[in-house]
Backbone as JSON Lines, residues from 0, in Angstrom:
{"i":0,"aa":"X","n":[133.68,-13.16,75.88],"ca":[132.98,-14.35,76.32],"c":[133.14,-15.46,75.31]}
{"i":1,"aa":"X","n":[133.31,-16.62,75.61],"ca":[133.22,-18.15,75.09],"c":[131.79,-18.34,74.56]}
{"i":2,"aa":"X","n":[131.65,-19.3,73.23],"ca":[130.73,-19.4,72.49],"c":[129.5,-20.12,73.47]}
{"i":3,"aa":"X","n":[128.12,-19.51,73.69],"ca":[127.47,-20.84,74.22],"c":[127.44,-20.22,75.51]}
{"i":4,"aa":"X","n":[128.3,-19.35,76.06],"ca":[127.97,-19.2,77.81],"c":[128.31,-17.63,77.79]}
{"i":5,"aa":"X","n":[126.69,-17.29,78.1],"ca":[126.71,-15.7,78.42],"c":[126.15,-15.87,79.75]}
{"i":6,"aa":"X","n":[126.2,-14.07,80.47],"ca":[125.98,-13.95,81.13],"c":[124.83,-14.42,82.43]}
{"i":7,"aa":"X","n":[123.91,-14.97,81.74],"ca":[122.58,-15.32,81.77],"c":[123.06,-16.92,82.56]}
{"i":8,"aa":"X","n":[123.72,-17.53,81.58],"ca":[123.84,-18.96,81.45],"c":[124.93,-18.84,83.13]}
{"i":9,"aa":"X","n":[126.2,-18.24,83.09],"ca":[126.58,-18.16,83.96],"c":[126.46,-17.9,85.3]}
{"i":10,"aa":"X","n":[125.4,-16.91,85.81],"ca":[124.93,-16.86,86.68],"c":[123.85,-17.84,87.39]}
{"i":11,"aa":"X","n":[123.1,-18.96,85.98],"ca":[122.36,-20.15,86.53],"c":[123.04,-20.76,87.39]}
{"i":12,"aa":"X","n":[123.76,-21.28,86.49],"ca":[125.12,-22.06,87.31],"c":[125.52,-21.76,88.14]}
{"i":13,"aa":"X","n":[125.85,-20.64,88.44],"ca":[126.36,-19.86,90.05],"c":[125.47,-20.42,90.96]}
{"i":14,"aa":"X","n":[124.33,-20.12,90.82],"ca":[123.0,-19.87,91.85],"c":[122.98,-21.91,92.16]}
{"i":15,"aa":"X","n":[122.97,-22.28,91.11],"ca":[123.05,-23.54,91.3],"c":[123.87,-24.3,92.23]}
{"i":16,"aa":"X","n":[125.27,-24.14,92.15],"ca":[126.21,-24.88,92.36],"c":[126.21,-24.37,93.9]}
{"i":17,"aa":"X","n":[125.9,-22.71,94.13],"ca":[125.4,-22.33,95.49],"c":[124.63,-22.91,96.01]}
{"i":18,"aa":"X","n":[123.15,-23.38,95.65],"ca":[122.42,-24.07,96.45],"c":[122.88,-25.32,96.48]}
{"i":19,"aa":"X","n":[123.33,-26.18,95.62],"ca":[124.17,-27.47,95.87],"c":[124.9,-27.27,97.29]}
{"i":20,"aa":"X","n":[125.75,-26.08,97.29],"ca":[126.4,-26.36,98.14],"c":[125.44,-25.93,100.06]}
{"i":21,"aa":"X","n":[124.8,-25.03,99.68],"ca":[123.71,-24.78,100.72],"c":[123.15,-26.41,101.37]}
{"i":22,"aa":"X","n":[122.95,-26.94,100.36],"ca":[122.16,-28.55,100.55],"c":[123.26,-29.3,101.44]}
{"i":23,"aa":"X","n":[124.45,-29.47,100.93],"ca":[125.74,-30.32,101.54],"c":[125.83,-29.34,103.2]}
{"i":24,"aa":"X","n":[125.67,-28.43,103.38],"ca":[126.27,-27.41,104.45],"c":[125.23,-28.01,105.56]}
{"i":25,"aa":"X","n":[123.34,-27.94,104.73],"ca":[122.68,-28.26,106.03],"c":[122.86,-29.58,105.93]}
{"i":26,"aa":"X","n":[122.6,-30.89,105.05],"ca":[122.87,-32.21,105.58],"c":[123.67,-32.24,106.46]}
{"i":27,"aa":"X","n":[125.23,-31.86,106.54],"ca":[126.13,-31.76,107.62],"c":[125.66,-31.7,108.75]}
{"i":28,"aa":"X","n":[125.38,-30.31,108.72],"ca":[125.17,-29.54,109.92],"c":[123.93,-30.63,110.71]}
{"i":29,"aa":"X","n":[122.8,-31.22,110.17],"ca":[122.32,-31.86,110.66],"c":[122.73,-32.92,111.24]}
{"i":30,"aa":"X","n":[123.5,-33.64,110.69],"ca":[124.3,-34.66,110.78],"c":[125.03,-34.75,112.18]}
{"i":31,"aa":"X","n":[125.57,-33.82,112.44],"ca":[126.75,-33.08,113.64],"c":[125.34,-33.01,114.57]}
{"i":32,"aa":"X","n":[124.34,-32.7,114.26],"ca":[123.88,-32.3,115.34],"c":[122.63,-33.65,115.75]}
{"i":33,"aa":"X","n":[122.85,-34.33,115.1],"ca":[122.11,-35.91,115.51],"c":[123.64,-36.72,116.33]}
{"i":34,"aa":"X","n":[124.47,-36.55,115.43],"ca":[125.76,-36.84,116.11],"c":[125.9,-36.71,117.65]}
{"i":35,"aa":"X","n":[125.33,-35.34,117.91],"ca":[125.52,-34.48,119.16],"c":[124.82,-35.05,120.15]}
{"i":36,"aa":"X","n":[123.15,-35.29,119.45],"ca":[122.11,-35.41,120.31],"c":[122.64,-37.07,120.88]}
{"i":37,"aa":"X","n":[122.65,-37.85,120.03],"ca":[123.12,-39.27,120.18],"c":[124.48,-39.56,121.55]}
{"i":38,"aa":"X","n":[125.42,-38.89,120.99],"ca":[125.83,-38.97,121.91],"c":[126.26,-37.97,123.42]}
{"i":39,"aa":"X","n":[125.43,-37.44,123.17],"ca":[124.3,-37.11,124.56],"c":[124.07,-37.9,125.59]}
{"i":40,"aa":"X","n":[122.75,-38.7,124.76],"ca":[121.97,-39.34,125.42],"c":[122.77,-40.85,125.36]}
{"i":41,"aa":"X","n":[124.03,-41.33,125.07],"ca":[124.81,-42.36,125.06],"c":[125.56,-41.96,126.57]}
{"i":42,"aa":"X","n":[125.85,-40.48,126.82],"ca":[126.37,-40.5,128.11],"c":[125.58,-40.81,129.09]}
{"i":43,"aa":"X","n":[124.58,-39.95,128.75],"ca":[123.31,-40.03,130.0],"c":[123.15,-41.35,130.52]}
{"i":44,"aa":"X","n":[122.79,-42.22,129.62],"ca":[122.78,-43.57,129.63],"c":[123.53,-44.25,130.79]}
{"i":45,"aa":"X","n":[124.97,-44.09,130.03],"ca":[126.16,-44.48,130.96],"c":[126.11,-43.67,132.58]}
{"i":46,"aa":"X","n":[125.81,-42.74,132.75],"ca":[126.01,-41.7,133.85],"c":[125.29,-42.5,134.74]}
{"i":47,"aa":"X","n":[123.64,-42.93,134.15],"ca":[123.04,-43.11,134.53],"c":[123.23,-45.12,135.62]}
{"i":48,"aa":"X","n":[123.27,-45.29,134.65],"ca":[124.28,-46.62,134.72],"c":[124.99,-47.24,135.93]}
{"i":49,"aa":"X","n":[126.1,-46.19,135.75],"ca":[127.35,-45.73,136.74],"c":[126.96,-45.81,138.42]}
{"i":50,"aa":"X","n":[125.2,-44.68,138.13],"ca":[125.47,-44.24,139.6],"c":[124.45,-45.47,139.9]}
{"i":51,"aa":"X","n":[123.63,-46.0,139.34],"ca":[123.07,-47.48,139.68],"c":[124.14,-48.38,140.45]}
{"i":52,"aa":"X","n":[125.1,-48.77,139.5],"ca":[126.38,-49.57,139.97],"c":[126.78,-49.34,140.93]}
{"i":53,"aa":"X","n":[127.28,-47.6,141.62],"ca":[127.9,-47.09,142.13],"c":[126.95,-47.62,143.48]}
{"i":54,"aa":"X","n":[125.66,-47.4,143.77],"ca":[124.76,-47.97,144.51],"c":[124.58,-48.85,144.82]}
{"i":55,"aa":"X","n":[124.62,-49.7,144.05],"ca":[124.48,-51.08,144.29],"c":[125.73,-52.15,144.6]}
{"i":56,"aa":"X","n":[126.83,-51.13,144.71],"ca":[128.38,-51.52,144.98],"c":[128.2,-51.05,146.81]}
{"i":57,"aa":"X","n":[127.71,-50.12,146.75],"ca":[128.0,-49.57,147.92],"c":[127.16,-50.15,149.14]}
{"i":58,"aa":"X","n":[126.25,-50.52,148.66],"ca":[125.12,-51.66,149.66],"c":[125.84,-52.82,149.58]}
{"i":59,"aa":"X","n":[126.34,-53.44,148.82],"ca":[126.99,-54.5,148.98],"c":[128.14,-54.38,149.88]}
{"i":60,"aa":"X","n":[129.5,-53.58,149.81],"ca":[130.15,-53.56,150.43],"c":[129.87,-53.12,151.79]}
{"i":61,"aa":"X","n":[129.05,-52.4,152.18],"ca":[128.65,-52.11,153.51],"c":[127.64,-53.11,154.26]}
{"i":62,"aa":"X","n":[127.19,-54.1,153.34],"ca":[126.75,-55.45,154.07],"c":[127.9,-56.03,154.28]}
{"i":63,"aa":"X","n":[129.13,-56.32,153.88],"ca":[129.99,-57.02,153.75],"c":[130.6,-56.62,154.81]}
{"i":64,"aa":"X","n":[130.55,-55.29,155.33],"ca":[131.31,-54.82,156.11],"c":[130.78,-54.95,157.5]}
{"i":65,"aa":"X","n":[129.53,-55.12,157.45],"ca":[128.99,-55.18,158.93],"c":[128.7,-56.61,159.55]}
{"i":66,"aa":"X","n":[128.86,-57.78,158.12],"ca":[128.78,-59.19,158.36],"c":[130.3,-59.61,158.9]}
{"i":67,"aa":"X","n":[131.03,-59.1,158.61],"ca":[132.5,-59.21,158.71],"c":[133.58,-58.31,159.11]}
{"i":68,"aa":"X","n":[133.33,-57.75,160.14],"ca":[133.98,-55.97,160.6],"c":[135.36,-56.26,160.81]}
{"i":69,"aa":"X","n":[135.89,-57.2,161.74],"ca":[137.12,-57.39,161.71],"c":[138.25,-57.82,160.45]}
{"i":70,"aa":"X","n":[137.46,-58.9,159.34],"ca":[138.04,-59.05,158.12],"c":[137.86,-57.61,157.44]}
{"i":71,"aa":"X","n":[137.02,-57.0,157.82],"ca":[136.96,-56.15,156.92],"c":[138.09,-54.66,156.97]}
{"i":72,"aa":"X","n":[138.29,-54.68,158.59],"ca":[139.18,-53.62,159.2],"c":[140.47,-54.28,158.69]}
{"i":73,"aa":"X","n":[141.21,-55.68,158.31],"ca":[141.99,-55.88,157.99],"c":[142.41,-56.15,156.81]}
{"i":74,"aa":"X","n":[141.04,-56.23,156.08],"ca":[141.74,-55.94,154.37],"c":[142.02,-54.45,154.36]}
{"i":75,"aa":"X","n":[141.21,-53.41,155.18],"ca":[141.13,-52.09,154.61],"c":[143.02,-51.84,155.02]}
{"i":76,"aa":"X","n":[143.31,-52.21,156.2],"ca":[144.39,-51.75,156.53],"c":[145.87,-52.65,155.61]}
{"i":77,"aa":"X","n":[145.58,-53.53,155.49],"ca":[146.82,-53.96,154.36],"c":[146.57,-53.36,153.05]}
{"i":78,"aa":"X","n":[145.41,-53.08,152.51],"ca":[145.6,-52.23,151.47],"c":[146.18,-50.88,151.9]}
{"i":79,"aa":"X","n":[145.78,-50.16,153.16],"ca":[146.33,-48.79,153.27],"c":[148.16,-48.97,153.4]}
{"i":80,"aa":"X","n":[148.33,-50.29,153.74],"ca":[149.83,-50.37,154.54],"c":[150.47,-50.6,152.34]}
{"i":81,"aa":"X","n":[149.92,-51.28,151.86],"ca":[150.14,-51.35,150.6],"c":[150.77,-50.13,149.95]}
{"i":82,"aa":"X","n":[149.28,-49.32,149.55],"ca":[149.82,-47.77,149.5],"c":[151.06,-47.36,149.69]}
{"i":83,"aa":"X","n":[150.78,-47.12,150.82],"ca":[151.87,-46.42,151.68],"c":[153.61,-46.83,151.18]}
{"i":84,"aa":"X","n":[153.26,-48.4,151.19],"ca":[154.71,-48.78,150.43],"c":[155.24,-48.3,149.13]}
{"i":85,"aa":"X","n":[153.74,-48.19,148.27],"ca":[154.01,-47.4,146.84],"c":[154.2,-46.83,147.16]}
{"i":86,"aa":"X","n":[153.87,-45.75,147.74],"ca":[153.98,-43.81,147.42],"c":[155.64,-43.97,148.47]}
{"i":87,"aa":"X","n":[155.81,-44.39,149.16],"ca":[157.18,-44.38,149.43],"c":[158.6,-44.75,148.53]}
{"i":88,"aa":"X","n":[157.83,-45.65,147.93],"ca":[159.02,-46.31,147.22],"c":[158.93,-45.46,145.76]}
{"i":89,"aa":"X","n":[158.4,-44.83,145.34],"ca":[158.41,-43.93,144.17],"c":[159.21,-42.75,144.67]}
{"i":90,"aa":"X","n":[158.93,-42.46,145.85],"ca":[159.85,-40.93,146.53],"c":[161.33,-41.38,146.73]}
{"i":91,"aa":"X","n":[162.06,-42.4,146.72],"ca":[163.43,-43.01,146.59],"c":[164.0,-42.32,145.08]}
């Protein structure tokens, strides 16, 4: 053994530098798991959001559709005739 560090002394230090590292492992781990919770509830949020929009898109367009049935049968169908031109012209 080296002057100054016996057995005694060495094993403080062990136990030490172990719980140091115990301390860094749970901050982490906490960390990850606020991380987690956060963005969680950042989806939820959005999900939540979404299907509002999604609702409130869909009342709209179905007023739109019953104020205007014939414009409306003829945008739907030039967009379908649209399509149709893509997915054809990619199969060339």
């Amino acid at each position: 053994m080296t002057a100054g560090v016996d057995g005694h002394d060495f094993g403080f230090r062990a136990r030490r530098v172990q719980g140091g590292a115990e301390d860094h492992v749970d901050r982490a781990q906490r960390s990850v798991y606020r991380a987690a919770d956060e963005a969680a509830d950042y989806a939820e949020d959005a999900y939540e959001r979404g299907g509002h929009v999604l609702r409130r898109g869909t009342r709209e367009v179905s007023h739109q559709v019953a104020e205007y049935p014939l414009a409306s049968l003829l945008i739907a169908g030039a967009v379908g005739f649209g399509l149709g031109l893509l997915v054809s012209a990619t199969r060339d």
